[in-house]
C-alpha positions as CSV (number, residue, x, y, z in Angstrom):
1,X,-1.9,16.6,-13.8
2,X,1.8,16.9,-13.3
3,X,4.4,16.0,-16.2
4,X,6.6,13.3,-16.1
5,X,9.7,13.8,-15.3
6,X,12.6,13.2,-17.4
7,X,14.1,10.2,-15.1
8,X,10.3,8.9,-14.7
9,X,10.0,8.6,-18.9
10,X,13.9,7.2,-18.4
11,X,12.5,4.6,-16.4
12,X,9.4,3.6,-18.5
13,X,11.1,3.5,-21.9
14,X,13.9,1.7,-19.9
15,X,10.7,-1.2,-18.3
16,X,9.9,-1.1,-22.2
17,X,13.1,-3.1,-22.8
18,X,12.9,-6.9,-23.6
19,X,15.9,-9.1,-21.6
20,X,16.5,-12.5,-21.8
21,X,18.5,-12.8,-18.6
22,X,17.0,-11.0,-15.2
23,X,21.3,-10.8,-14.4
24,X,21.5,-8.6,-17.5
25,X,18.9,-6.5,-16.3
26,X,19.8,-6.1,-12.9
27,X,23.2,-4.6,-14.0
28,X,21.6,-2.3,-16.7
29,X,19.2,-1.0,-13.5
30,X,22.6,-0.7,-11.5
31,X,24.7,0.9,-14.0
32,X,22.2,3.4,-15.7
33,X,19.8,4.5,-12.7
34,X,22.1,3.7,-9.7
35,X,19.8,1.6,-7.8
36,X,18.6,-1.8,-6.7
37,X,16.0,-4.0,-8.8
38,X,13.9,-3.5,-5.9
39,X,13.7,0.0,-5.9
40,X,13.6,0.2,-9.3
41,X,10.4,-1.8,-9.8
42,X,9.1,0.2,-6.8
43,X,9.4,3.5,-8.8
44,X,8.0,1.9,-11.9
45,X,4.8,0.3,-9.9
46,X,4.1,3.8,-8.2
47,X,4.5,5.9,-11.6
48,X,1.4,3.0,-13.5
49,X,-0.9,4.0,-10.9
50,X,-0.6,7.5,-12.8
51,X,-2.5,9.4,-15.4
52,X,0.7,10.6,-16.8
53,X,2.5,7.7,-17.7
54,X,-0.8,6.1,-19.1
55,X,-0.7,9.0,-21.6
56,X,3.1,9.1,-21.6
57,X,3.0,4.9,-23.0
58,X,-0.2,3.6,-22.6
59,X,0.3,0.0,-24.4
60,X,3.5,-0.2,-21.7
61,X,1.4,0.8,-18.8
62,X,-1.6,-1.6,-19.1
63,X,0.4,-4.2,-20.0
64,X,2.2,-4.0,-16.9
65,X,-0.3,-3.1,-14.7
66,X,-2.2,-6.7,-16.1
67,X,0.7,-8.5,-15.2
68,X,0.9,-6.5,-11.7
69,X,-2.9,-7.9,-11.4
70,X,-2.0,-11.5,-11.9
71,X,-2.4,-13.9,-9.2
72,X,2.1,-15.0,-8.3
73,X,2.8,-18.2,-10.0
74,X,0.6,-17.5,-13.4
């Protein structure tokens, strides 16, 4: 089992956040990490398949790996 790396707990604490506005979000992706929504979900979806991050913020990680799970449109 490898560590987590510091940008991989940057990005978990950071999908931890609460926003009212998907704009707002967007932005804070842009500004702090330097990439697109897109990618950034991308990066978040590959590090909950992972035994690290479950230990790293396990209430975070199932509750976003439920909500990966749901049928769109729920």
């Amino acid at each position: 089992m490898r560590a987590l790396s510091s940008d991989d707990r940057a990005l978990l604490d950071f999908a931890d956040k609460q926003w009212r506005y998907a704009g707002r979000q967007a932005d804070a992706i842009m500004a702090q990490f330097g990439i697109s929504v897109t990618r950034y979900w991308q990066r978040v979806n590959r590090l909950l398949d992972t035994e690290e991050a479950l230990a790293y913020n396990p209430v975070l990680v199932n509750r976003l790996r439920r909500l990966r799970e749901r049928p769109l449109g729920r």
